[in-house]
N, CA, C and O atoms as a Tinker XYZ file with bonds, in Angstrom:
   372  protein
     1  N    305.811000   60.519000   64.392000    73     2
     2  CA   306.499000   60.621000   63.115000    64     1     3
     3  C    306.245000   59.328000   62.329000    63     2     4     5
     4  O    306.436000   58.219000   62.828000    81     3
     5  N    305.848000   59.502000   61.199000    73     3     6
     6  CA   305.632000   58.128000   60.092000    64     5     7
     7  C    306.742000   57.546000   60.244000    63     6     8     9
     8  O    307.832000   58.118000   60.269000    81     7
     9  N    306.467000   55.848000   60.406000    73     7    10
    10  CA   307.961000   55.640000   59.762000    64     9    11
    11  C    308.721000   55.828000   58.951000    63    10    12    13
    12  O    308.369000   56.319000   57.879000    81    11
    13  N    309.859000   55.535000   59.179000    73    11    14
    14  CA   311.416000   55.936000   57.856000    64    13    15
    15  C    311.517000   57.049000   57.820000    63    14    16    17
    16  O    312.050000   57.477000   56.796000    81    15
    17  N    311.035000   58.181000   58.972000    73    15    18
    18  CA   311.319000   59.152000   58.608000    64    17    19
    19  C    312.268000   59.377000   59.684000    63    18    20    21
    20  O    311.868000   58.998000   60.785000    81    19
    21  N    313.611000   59.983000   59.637000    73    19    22
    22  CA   314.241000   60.310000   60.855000    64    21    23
    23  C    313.873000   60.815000   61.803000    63    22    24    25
    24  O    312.773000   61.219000   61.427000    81    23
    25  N    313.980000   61.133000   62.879000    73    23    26
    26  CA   314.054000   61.858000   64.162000    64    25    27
    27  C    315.014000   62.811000   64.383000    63    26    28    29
    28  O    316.210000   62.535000   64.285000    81    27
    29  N    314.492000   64.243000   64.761000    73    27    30
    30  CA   315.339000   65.124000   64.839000    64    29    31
    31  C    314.880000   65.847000   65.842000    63    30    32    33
    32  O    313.802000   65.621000   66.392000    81    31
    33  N    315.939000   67.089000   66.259000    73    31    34
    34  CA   315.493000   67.540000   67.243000    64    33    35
    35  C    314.262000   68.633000   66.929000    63    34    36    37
    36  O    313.396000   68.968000   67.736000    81    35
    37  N    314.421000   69.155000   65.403000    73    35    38
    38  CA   313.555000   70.588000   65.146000    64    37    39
    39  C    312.179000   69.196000   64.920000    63    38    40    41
    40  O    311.375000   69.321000   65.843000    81    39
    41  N    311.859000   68.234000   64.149000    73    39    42
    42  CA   310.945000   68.127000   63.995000    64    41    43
    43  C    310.109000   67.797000   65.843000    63    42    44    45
    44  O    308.953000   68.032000   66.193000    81    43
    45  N    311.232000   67.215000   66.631000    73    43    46
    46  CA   309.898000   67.131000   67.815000    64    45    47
    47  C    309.699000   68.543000   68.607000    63    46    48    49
    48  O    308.710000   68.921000   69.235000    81    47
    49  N    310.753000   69.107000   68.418000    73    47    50
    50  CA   309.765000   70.601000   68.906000    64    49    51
    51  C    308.873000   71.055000   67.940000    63    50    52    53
    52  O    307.809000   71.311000   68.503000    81    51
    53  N    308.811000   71.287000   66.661000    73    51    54
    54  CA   307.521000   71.629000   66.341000    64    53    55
    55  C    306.476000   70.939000   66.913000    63    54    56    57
    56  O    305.433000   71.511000   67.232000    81    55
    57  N    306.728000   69.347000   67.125000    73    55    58
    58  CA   305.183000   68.912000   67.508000    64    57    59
    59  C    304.289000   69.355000   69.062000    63    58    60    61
    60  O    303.137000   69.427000   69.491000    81    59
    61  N    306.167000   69.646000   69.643000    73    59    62
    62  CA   305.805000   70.035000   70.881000    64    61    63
    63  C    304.968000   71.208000   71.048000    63    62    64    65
    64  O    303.777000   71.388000   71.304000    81    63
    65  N    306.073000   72.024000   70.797000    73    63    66
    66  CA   305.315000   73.604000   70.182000    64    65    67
    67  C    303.921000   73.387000   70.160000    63    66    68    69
    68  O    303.186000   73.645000   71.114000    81    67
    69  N    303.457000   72.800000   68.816000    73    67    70
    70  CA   302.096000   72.778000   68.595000    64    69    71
    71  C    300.425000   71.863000   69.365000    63    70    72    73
    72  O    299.209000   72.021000   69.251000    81    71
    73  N    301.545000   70.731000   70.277000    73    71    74
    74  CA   300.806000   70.179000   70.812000    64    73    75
    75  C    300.419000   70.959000   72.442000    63    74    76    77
    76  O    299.381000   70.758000   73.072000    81    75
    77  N    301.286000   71.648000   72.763000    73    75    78
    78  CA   301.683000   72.396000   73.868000    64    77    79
    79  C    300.304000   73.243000   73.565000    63    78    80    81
    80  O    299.302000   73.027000   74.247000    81    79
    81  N    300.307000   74.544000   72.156000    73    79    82
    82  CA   299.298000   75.402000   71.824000    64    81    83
    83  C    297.834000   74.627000   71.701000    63    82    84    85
    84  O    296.938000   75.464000   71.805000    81    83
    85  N    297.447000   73.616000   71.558000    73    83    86
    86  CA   296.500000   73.049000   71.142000    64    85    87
    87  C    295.980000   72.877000   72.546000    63    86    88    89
    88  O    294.838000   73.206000   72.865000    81    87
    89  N    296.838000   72.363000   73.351000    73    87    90
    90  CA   296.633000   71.603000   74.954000    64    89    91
    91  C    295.492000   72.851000   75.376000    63    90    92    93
    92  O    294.380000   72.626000   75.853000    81    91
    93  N    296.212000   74.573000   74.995000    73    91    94
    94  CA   296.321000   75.428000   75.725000    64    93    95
    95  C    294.345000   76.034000   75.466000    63    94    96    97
    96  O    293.433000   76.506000   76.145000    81    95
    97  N    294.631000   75.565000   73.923000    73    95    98
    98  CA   292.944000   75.957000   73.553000    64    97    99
    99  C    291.708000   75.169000   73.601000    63    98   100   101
   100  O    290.518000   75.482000   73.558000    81    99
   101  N    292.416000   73.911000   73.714000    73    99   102
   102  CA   291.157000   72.657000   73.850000    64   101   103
   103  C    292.015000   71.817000   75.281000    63   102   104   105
   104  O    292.553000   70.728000   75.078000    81   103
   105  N    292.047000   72.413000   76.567000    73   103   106
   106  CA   292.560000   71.619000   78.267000    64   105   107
   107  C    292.133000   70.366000   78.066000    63   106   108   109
   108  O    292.976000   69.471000   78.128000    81   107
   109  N    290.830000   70.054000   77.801000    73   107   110
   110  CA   290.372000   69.031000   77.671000    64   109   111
   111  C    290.440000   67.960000   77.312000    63   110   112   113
   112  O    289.936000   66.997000   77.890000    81   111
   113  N    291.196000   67.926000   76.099000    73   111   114
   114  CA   291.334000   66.833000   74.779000    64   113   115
   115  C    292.251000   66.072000   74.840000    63   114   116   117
   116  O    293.375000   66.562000   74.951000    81   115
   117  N    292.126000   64.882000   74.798000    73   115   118
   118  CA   293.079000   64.360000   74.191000    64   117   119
   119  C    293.779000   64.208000   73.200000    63   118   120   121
   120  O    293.246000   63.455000   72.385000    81   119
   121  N    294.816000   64.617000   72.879000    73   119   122
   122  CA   295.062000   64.834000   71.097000    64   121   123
   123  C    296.453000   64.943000   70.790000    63   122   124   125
   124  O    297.174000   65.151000   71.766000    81   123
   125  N    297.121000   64.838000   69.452000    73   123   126
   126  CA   297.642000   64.201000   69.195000    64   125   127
   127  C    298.413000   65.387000   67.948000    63   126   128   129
   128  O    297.521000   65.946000   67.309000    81   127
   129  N    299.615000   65.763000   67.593000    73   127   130
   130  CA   299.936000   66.476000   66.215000    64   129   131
   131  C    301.037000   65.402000   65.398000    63   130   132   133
   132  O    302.180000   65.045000   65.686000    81   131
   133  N    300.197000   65.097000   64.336000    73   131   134
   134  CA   300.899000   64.126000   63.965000    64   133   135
   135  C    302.244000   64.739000   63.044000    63   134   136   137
   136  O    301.874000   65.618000   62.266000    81   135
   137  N    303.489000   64.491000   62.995000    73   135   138
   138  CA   304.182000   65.518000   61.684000    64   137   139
   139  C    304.321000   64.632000   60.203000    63   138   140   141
   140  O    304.790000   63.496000   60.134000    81   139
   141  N    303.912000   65.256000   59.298000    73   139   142
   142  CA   304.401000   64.819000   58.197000    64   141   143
   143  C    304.607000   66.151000   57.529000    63   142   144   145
   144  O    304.101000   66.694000   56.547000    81   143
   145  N    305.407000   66.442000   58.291000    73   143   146
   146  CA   306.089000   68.316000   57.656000    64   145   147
   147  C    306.659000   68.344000   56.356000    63   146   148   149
   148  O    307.638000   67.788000   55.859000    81   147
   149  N    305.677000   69.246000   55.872000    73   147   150
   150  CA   305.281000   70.763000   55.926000    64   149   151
   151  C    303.680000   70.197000   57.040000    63   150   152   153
   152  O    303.298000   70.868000   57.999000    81   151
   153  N    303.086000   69.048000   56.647000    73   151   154
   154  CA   301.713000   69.263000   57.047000    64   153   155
   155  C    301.927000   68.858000   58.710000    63   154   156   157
   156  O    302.939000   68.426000   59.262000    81   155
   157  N    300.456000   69.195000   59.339000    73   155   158
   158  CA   300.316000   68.323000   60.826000    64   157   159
   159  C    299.167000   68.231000   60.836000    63   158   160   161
   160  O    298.353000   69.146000   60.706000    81   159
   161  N    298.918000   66.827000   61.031000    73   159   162
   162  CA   297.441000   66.354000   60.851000    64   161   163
   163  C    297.872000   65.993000   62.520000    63   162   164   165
   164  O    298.802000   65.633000   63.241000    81   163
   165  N    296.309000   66.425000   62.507000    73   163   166
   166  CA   295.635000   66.726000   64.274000    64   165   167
   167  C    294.683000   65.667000   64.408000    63   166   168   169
   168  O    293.918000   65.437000   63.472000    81   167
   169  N    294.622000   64.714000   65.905000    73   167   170
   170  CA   294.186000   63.822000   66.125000    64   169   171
   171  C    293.540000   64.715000   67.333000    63   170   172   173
   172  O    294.115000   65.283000   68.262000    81   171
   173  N    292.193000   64.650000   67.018000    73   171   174
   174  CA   291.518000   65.071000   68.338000    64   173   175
   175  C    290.181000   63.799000   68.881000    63   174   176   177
   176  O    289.578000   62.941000   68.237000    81   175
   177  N    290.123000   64.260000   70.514000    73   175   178
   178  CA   288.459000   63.173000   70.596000    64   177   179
   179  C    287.500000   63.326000   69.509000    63   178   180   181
   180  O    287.606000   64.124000   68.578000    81   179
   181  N    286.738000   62.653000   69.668000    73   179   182
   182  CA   285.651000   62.773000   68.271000    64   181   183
   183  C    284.839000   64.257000   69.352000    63   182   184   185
   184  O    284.391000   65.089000   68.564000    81   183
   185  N    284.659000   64.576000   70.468000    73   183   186
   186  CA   283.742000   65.178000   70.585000    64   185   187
   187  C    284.425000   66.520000   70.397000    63   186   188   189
   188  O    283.591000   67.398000   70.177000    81   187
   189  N    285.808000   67.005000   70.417000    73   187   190
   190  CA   286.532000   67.519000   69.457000    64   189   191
   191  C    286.731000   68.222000   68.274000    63   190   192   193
   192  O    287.250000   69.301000   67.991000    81   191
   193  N    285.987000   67.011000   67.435000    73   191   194
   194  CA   286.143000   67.677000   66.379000    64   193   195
   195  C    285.117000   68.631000   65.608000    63   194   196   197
   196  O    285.277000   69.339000   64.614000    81   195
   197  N    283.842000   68.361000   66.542000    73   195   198
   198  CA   282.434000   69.910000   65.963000    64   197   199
   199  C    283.708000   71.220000   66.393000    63   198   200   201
   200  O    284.111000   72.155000   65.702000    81   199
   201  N    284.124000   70.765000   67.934000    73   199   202
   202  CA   284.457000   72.511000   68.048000    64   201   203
   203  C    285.802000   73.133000   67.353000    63   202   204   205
   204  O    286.085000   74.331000   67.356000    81   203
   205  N    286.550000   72.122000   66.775000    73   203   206
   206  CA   287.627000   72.464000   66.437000    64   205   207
   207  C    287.570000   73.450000   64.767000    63   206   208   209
   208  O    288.417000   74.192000   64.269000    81   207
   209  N    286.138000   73.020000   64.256000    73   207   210
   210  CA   285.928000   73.710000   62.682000    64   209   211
   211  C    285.090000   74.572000   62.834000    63   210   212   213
   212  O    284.477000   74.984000   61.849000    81   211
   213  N    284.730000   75.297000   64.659000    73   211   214
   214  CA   284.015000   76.433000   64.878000    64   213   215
   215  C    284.915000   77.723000   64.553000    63   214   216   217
   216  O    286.128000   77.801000   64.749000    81   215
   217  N    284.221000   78.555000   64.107000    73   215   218
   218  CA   284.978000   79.839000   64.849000    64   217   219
   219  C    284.805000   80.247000   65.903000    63   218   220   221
   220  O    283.684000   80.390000   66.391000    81   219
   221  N    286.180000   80.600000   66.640000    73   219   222
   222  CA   286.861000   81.550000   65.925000    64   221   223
   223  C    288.352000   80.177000   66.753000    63   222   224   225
   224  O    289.495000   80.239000   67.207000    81   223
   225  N    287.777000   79.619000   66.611000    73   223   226
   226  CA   288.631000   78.152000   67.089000    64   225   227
   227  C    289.668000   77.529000   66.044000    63   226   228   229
   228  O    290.779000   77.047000   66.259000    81   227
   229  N    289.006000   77.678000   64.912000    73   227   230
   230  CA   289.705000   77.104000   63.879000    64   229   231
   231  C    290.668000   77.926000   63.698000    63   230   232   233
   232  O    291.809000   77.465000   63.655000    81   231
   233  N    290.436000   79.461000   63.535000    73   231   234
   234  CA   291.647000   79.547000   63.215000    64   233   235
   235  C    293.205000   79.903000   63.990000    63   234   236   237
   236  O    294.352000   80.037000   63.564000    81   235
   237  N    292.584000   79.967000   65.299000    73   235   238
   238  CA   292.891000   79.955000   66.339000    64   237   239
   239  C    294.085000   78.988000   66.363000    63   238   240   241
   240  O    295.224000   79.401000   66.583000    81   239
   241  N    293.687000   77.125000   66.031000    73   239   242
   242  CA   294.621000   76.105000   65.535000    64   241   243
   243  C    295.540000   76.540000   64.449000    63   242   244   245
   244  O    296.767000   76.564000   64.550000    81   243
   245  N    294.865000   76.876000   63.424000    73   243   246
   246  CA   295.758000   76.446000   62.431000    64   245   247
   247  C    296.794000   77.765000   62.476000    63   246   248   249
   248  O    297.771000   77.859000   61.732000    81   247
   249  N    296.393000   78.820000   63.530000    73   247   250
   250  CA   297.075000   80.095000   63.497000    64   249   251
   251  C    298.717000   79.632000   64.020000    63   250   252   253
   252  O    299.836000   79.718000   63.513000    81   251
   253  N    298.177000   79.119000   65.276000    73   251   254
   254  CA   299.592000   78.450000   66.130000    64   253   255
   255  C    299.923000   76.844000   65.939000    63   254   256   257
   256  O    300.738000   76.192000   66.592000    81   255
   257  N    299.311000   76.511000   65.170000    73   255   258
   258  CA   300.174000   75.695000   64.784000    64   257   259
   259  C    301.125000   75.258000   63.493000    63   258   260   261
   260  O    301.861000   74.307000   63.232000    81   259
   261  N    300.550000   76.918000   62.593000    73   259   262
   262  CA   301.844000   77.321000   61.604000    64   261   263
   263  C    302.860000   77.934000   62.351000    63   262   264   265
   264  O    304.029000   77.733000   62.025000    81   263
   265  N    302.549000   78.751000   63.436000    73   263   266
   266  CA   304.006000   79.179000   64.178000    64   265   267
   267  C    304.534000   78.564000   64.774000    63   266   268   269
   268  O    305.606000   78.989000   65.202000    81   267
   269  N    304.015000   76.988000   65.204000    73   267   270
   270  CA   305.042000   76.290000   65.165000    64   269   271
   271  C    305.959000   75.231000   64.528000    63   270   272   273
   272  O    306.608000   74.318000   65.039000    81   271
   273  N    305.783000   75.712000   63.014000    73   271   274
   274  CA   306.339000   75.330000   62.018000    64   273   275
   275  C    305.758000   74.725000   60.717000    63   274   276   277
   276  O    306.291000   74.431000   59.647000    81   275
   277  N    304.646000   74.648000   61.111000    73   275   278
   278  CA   303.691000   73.750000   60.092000    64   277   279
   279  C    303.185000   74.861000   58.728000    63   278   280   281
   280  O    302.896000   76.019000   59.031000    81   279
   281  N    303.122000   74.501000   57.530000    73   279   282
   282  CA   302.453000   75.506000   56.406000    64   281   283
   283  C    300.962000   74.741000   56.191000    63   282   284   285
   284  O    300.141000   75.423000   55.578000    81   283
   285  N    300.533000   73.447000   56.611000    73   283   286
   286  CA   299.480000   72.901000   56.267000    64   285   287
   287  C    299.019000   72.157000   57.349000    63   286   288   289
   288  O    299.661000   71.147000   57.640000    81   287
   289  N    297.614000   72.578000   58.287000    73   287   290
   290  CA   297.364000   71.885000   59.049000    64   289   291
   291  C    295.749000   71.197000   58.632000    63   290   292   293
   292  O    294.993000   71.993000   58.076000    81   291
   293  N    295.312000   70.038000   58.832000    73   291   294
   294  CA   294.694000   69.432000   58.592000    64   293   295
   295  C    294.356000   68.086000   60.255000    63   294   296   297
   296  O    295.088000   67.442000   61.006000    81   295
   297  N    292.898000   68.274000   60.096000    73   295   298
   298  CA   291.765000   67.563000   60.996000    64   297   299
   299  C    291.713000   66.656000   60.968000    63   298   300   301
   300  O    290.668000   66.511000   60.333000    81   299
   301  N    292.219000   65.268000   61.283000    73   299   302
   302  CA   292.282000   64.034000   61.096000    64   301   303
   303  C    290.606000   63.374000   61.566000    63   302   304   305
   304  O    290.389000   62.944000   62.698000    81   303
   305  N    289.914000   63.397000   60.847000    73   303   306
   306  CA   288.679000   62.777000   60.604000    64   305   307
   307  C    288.249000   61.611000   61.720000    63   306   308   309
   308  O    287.549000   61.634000   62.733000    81   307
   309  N    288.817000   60.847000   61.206000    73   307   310
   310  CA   289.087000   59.157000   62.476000    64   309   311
   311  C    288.968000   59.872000   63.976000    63   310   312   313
   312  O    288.234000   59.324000   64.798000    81   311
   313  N    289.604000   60.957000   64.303000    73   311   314
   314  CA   289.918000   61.000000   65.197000    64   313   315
   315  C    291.070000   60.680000   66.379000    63   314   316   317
   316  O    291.842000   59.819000   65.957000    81   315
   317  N    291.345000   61.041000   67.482000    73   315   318
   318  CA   292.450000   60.328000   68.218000    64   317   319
   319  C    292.744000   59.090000   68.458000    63   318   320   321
   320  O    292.195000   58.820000   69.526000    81   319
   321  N    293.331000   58.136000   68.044000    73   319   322
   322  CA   293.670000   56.576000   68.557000    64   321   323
   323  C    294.939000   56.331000   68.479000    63   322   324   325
   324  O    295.646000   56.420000   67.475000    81   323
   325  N    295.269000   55.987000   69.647000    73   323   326
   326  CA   296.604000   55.692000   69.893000    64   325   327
   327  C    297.300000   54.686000   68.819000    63   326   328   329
   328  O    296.707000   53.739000   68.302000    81   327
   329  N    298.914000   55.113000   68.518000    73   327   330
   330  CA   299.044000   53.892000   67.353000    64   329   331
   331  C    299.077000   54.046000   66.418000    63   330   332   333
   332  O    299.644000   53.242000   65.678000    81   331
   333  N    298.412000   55.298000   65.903000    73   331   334
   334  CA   297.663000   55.717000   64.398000    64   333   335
   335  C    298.615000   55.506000   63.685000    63   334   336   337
   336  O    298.371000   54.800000   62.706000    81   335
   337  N    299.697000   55.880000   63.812000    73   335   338
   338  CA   300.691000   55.181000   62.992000    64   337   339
   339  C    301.086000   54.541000   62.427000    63   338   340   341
   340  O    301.349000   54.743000   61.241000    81   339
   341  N    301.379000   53.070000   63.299000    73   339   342
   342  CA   301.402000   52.258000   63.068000    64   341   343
   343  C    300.483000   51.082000   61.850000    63   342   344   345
   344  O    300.769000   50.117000   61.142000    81   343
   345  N    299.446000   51.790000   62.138000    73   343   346
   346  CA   298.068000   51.296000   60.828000    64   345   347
   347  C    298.141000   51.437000   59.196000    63   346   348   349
   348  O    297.377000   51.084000   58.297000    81   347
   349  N    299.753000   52.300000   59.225000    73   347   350
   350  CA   300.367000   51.429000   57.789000    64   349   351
   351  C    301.197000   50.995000   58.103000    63   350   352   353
   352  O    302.128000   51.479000   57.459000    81   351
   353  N    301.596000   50.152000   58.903000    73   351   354
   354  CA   302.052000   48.642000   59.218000    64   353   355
   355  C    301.646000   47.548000   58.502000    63   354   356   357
   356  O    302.205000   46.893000   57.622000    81   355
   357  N    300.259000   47.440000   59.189000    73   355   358
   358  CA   299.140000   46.347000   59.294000    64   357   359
   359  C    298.870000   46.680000   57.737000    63   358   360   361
   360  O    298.870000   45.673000   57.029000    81   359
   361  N    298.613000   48.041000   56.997000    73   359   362
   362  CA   298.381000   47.747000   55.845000    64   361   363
   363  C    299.654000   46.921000   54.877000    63   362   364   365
   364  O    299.462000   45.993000   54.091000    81   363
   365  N    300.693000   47.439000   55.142000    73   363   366
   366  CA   301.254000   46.254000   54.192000    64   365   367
   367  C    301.397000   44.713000   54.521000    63   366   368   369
   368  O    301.672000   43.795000   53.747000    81   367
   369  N    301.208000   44.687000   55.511000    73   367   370
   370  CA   300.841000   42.877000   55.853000    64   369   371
   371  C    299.477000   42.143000   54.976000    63   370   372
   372  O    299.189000   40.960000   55.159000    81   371
């Protein structure tokens, strides 16, 4: 969760929810659902991310991870790195 944003119980089950479904289609990955609900930007390995904008994969993601609450899911580019968060921290320093 970005900072300043509260913690609640519905927002970490959605992430769960969706990180749970993701686990289920890519075993492999390490990865990450970030919330900034409505959206969830997805942190996957870089090797990740060819198969994740395949079909019938893609929509596969973004299928279950609107049912678990999300209206906008989006591919975080960078990729997975722990922390990611935190890196608007460091930007306002």
């Amino acid at each position: 969760m970005p900072y300043g944003t509260p913690l609640s119980a519905e927002a970490l089950h959605r992430i769960e929810i969706a990180e749970q479904a993701l686990h289920a289609l890519l075993p492999d990955q390490q990865l990450r659902v970030r919330d900034h609900h409505p959206l969830a930007r997805i942190e996957l390995e870089p090797a990740g991310l060819s198969l994740a904008v395949q079909e019938p994969l893609r929509t596969q993601i973004c299928d279950r991870v609107r049912a678990a609450g999300y209206r906008y899911v989006a591919l975080d580019l960078d990729g997975y790195r722990m922390g990611s968060l935190n890196e608007e921290i460091a930007d306002r320093s």
